[in-house]
One Martini backbone bead per residue (centre of mass of N, CA, C, O) as a GRO file, in nm:
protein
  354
    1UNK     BB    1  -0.268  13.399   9.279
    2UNK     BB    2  -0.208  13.091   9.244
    3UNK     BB    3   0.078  12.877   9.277
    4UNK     BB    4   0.023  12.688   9.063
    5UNK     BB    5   0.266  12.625   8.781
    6UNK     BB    6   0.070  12.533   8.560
    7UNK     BB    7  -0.226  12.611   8.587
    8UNK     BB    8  -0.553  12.663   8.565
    9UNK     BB    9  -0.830  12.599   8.730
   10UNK     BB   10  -0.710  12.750   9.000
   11UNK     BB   11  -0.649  13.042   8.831
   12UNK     BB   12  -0.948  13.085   8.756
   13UNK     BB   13  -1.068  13.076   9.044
   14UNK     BB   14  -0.868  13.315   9.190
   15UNK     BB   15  -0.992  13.504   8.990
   16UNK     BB   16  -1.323  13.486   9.042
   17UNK     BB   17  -1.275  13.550   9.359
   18UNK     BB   18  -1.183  13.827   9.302
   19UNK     BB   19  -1.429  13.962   9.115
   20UNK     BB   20  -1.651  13.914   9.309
   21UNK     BB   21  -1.545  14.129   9.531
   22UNK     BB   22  -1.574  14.386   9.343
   23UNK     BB   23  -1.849  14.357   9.279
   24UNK     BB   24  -1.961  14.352   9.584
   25UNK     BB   25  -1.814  14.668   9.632
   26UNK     BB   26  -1.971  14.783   9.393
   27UNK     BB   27  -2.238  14.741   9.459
   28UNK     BB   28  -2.245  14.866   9.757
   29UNK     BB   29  -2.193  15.153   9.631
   30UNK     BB   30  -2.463  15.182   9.515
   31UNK     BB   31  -2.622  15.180   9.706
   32UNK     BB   32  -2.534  15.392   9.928
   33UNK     BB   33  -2.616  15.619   9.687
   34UNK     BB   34  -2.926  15.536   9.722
   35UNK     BB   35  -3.135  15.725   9.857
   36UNK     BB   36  -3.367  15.690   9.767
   37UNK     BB   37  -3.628  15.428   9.820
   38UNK     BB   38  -3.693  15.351   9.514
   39UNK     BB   39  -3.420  15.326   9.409
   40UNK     BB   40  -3.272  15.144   9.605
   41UNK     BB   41  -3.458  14.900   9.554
   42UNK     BB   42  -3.350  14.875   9.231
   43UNK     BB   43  -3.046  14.804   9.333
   44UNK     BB   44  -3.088  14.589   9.496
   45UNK     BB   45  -3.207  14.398   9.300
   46UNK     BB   46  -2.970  14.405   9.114
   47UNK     BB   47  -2.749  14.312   9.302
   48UNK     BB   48  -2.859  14.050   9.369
   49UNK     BB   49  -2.855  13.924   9.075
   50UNK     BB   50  -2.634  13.946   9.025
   51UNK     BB   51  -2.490  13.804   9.270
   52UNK     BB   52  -2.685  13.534   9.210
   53UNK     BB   53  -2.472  13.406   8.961
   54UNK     BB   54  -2.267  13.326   8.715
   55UNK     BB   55  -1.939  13.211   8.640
   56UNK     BB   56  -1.731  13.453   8.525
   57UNK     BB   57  -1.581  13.476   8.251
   58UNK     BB   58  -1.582  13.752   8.112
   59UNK     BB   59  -1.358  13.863   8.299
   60UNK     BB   60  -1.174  13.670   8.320
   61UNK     BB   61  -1.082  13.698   8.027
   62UNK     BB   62  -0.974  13.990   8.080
   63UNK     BB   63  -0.762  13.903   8.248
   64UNK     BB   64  -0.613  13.706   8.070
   65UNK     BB   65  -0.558  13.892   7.822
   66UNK     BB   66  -0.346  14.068   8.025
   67UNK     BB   67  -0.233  13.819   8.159
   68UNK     BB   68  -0.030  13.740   7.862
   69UNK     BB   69   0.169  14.047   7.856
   70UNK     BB   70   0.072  14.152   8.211
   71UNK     BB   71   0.094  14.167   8.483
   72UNK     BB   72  -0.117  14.161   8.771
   73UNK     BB   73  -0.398  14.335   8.865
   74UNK     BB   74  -0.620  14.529   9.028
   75UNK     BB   75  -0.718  14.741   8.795
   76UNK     BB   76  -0.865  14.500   8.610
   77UNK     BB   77  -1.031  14.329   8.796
   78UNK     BB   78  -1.215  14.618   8.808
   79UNK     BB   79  -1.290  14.664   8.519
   80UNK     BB   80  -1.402  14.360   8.463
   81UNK     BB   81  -1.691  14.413   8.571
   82UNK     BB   82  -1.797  14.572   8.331
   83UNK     BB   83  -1.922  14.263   8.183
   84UNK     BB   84  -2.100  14.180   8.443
   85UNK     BB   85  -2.305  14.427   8.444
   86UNK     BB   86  -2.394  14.405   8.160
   87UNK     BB   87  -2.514  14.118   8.166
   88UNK     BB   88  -2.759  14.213   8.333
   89UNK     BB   89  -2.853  14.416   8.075
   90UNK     BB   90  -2.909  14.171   7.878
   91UNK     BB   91  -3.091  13.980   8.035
   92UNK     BB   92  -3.313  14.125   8.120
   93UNK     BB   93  -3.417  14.197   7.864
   94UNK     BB   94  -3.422  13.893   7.725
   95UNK     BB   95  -3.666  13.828   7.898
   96UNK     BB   96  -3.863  14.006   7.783
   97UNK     BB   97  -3.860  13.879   7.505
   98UNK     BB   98  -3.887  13.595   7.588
   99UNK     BB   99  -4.094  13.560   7.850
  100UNK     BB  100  -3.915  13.495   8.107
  101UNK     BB  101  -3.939  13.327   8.445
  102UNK     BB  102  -3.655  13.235   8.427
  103UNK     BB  103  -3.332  13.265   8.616
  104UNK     BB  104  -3.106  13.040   8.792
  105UNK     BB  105  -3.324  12.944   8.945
  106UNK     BB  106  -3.502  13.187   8.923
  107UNK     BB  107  -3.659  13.497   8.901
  108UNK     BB  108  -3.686  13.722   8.671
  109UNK     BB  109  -3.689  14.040   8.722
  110UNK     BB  110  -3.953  14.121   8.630
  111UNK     BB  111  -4.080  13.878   8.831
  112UNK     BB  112  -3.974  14.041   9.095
  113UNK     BB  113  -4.124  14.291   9.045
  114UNK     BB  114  -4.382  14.203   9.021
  115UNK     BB  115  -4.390  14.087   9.291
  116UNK     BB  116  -4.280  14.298   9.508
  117UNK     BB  117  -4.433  14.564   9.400
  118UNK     BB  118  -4.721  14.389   9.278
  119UNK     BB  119  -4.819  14.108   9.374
  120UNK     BB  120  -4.908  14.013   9.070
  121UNK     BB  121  -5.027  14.217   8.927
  122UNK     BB  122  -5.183  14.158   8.607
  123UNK     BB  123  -5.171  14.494   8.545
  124UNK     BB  124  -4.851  14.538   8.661
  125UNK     BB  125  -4.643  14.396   8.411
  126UNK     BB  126  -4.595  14.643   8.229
  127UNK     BB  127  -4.452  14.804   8.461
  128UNK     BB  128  -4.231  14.602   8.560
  129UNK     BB  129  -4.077  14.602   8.311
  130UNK     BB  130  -4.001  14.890   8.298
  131UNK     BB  131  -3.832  14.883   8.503
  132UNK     BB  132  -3.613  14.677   8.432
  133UNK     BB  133  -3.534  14.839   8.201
  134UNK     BB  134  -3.415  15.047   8.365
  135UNK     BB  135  -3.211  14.853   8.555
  136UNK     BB  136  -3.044  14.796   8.291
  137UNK     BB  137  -2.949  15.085   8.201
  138UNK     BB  138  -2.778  15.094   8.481
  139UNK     BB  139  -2.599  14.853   8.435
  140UNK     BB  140  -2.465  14.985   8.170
  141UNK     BB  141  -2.355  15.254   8.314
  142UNK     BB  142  -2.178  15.086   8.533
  143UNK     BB  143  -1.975  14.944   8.307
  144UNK     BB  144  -1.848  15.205   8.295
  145UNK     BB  145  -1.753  15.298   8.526
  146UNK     BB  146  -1.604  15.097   8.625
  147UNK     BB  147  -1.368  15.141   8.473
  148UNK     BB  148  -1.327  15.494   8.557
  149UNK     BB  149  -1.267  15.323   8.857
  150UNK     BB  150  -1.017  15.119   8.867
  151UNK     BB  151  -0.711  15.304   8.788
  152UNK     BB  152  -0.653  15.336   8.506
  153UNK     BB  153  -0.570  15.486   8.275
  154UNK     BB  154  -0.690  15.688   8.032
  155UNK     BB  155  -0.628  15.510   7.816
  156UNK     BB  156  -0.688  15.250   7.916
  157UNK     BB  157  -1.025  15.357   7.941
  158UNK     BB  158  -1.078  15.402   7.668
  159UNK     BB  159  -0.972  15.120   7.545
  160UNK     BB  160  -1.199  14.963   7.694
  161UNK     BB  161  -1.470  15.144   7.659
  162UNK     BB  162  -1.434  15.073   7.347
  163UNK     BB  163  -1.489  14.769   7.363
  164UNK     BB  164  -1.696  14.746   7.459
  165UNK     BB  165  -1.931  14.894   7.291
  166UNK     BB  166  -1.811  14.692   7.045
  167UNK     BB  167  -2.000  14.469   7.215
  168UNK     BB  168  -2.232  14.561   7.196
  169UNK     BB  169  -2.271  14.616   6.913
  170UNK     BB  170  -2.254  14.304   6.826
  171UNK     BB  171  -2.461  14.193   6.969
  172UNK     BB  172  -2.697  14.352   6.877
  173UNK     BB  173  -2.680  14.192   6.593
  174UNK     BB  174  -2.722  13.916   6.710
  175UNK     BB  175  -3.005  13.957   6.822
  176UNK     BB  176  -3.145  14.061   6.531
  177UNK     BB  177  -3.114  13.791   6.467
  178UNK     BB  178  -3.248  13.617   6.664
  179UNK     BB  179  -3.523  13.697   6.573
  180UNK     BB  180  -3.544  13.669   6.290
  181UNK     BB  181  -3.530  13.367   6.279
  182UNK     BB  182  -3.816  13.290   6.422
  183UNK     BB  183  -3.947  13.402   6.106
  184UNK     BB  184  -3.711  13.238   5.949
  185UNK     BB  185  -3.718  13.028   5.725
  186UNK     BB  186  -3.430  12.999   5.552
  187UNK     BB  187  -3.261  12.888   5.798
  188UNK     BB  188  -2.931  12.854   5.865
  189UNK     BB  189  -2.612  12.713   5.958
  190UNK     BB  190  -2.479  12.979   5.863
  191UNK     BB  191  -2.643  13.174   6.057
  192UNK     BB  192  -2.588  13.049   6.330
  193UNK     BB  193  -2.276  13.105   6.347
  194UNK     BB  194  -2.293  13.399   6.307
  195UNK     BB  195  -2.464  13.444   6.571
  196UNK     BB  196  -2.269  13.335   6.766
  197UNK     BB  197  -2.041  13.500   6.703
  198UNK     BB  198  -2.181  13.809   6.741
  199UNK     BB  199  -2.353  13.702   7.055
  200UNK     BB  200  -2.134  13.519   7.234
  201UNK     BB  201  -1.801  13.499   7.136
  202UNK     BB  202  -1.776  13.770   7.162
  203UNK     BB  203  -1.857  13.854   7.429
  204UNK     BB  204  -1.777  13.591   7.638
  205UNK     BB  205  -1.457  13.593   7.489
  206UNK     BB  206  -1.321  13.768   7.288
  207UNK     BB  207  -1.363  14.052   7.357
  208UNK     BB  208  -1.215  14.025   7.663
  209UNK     BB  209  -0.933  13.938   7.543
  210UNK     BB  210  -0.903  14.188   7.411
  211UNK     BB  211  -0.930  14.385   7.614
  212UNK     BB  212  -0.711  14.316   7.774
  213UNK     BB  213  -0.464  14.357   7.574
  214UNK     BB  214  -0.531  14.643   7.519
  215UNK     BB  215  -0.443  14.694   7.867
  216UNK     BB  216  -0.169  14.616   7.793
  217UNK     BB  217  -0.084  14.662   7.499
  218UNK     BB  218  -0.171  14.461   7.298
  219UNK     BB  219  -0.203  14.357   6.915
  220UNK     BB  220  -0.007  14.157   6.787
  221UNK     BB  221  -0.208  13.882   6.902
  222UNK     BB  222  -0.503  13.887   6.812
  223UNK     BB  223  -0.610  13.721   6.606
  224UNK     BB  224  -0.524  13.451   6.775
  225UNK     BB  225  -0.761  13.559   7.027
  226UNK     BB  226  -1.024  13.552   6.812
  227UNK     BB  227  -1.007  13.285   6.732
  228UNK     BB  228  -1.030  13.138   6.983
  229UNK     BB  229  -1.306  13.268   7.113
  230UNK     BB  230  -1.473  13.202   6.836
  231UNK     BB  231  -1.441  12.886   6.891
  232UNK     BB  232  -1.547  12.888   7.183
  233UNK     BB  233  -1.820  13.059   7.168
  234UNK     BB  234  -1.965  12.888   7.018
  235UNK     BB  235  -1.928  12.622   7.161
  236UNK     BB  236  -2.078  12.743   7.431
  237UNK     BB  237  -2.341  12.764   7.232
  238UNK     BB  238  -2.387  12.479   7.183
  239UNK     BB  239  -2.393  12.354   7.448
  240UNK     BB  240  -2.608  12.458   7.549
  241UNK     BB  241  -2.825  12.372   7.357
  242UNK     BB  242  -2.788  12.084   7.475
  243UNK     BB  243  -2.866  12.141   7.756
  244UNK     BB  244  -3.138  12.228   7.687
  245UNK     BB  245  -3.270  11.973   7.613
  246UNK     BB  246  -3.057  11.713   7.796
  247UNK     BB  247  -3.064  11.834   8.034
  248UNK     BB  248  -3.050  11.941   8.376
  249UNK     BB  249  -3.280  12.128   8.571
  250UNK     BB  250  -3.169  12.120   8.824
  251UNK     BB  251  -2.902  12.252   8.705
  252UNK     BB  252  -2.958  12.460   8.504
  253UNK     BB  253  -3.258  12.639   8.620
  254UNK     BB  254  -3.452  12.535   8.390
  255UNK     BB  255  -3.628  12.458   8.096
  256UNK     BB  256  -3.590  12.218   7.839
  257UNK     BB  257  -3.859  12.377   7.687
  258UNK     BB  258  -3.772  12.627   7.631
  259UNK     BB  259  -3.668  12.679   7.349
  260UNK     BB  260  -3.858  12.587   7.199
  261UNK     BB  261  -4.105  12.775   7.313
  262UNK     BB  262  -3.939  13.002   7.150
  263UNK     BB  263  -3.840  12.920   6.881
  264UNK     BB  264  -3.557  12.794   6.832
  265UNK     BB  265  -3.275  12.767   6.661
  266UNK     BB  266  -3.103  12.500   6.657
  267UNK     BB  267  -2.878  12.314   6.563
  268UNK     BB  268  -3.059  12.080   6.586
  269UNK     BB  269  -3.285  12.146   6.440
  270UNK     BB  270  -3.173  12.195   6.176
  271UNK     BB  271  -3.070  11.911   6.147
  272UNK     BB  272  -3.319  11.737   6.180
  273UNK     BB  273  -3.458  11.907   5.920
  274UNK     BB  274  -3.240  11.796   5.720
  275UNK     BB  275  -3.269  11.479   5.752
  276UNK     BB  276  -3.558  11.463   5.791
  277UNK     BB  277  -3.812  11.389   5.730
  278UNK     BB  278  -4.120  11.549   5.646
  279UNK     BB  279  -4.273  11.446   5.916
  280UNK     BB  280  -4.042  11.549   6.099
  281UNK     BB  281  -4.042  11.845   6.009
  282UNK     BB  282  -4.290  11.891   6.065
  283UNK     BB  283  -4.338  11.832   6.399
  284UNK     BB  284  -4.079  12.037   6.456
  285UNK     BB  285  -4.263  12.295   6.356
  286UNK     BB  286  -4.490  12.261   6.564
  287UNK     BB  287  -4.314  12.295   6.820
  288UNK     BB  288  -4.147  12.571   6.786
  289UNK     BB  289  -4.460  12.715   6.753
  290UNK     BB  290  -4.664  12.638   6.991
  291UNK     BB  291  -4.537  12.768   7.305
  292UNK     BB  292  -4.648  12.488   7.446
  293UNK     BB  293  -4.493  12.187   7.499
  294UNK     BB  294  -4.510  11.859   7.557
  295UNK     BB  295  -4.402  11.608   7.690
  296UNK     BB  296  -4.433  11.408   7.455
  297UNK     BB  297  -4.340  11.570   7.200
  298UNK     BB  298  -4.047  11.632   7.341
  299UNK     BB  299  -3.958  11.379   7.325
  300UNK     BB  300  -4.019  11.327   7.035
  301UNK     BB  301  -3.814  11.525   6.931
  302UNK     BB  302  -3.550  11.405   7.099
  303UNK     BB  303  -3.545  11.172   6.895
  304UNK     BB  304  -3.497  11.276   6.634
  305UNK     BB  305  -3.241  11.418   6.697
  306UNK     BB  306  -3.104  11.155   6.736
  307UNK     BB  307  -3.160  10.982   6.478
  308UNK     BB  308  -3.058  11.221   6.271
  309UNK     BB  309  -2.770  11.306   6.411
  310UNK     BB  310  -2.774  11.593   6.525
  311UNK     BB  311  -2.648  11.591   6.832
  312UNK     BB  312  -2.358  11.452   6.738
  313UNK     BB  313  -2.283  11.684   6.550
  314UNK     BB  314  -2.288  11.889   6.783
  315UNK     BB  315  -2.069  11.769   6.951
  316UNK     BB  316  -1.847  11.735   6.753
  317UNK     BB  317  -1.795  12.006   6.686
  318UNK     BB  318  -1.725  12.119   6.958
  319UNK     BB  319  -1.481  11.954   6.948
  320UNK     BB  320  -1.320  12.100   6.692
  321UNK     BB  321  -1.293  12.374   6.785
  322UNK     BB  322  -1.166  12.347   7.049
  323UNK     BB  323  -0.920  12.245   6.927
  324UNK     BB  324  -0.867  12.460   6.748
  325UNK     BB  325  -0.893  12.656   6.976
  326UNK     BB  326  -0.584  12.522   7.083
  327UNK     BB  327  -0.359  12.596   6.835
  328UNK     BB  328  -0.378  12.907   6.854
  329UNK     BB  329  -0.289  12.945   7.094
  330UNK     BB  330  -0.015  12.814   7.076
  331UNK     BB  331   0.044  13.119   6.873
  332UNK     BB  332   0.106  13.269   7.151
  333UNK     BB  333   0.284  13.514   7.298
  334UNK     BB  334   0.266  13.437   7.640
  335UNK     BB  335   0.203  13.322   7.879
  336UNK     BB  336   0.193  13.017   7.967
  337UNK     BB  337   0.027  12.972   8.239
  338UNK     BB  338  -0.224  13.120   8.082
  339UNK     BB  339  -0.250  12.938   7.845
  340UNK     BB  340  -0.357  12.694   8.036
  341UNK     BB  341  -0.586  12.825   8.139
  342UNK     BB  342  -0.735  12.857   7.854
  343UNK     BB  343  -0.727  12.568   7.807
  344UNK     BB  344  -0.911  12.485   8.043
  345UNK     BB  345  -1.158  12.685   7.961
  346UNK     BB  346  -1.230  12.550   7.695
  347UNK     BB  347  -1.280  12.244   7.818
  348UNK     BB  348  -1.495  12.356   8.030
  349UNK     BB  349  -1.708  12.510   7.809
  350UNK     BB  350  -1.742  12.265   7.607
  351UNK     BB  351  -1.812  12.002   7.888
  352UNK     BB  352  -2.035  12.126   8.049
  353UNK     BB  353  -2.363  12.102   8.265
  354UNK     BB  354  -2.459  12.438   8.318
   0.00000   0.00000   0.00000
């Protein structure tokens, strides 16, 4: 780790950059173990993806639950990237169940599969999509073996493969929430923050933070922990979708109108529908249904965001969380330089603009 004494960002990036080599180790030794000239093109094209994106909060965090109470160590940071594994089998499903052509400024891995296996016949994107599904479960599988090849203790694997998968199914129960959510009239604030803890805090912070300390032996100090997390993932979820509508497509790498366009209900929309005159709640239930929503109609949504205080409100919230989970944080007692790291990590994740 970098040698400077206060922590944070530097800490953070030293970190990132250790995960990234084991991730790029283990995904090399999974191609070479690929004999088959069919499977090995679907794993190099997995491994392609996996490392050509995502910021690795998800391990970071992970390796941060660790050191808050227990020295930095080389199998934790192995174990770490089990949960950057998943996240490729999170996003190929998720991007196949919302039809998105595109991820990370770049096409989703279905539509890559459509274009290299299948030269984009229109006839064999439903071929494409099973290829991906399958390509997801390997994903899925590699990072249970993650853990049990990283040197961790048999127990120490046992407890870390335990909150893992305790980590996917609280996802998808947030999953399940979030489709139902496109066809369910009256969802409110109070559903939208449930998904959002279910389906992004758990996973995104609070998971792996949990995740690192039981792999340190602690369980002491979890409530504030979670606490911590699923405040910080909720905000880095609220800040997404504000992103996602007022961000910058070329920073993004995703157009401004995917969210629309899916018929999210974000933070944003239900504020603005509960604000909003009755003429602006029908206009925003049209933008939201059309599924290719016009660039002049775009605009004139997120003017009616920002006109009833939506966005605002959002914005506001965000810094409130974040507050809120460092005040949780100051009560946990582990390493201070760690807990610097994470207070720096809160600010970056609901400041972020990509």
């Amino acid at each position: 780790m970098n040698s400077a004494p206060e922590g944070g960002e530097s800490d953070f990036v030293g970190i990132r950059q250790e995960v990234e080599r084991e991730l790029q180790a283990y995904l090399r030794w999974k191609v070479d173990q690929a004999r088959d000239s069919t499977i090995r093109g679907v794993v190099e094209m997995l491994s392609a993806y996996t490392l050509g994106g995502g910021k690795r909060i998800r391990p970071v965090m992970i390796i941060l639950g660790h050191d808050l109470f227990s020295p930095h160590d080389i199998a934790t940071v192995r174990a770490s990237i089990s949960i950057e594994l998943s996240q490729s089998y999170f996003l190929i499903q998720d991007d196949i169940m919302d039809q998105s052509e595109t991820r990370r400024g770049k096409p989703s891995f279905h539509m890559e599969v459509w274009s290299k296996v299948f030269q984009k016949d229109p006839g064999k994107r439903r071929l494409a999509e099973s290829i991906a599904l399958v390509a997801s479960d390997l994903a899925e599988s590699y990072s249970h073996e993650a853990i049990f090849r990283s040197g961790l203790t048999q127990e120490q694997s046992l407890v870390a493969d335990a909150e893992l998968t305790s980590i996917f199914e609280t996802t998808g129960h947030g999953q399940l929430i979030d489709i139902y959510s496109s066809f369910t009239e009256n969802f409110t604030e109070a559903d939208l923050i449930r998904l959002h803890t279910l389906k992004t805090a758990r996973y995104t912070v609070e998971g792996p933070l949990v995740m690192g300390a039981k792999i340190a032996g602690n369980v002491s100090e979890i409530q504030n922990l979670e606490n911590y997390g699923y405040l910080v993932g909720t905000a880095f979820q609220i800040q997404d979708d504000i992103l996602g509508m007022f961000g910058d497509e070329s920073v993004l790498g995703k157009s401004v109108k995917s969210d629309v366009n899916e018929g999210k209900k974000t933070l944003l929309i239900l504020k603005a529908m509960e604000q909003g005159s009755e003429s602006e709640r029908s206009f925003i239930t049209q933008c939201i249904s059309s599924g290719n929503v016009s660039d002049q109609d775009f605009e004139k949504l997120k003017s009616i965001v920002e006109s009833t205080g939506s966005l605002d409100y959002s914005r506001e919230l965000v810094l409130k969380m974040g507050s809120r989970a460092k005040e949780y944080l100051k009560s946990v007692r582990g390493d201070n330089r760690v807990r610097q790291t994470l207070a720096w990590a809160a600010d970056y994740m609901i400041s972020r603009n990509k």
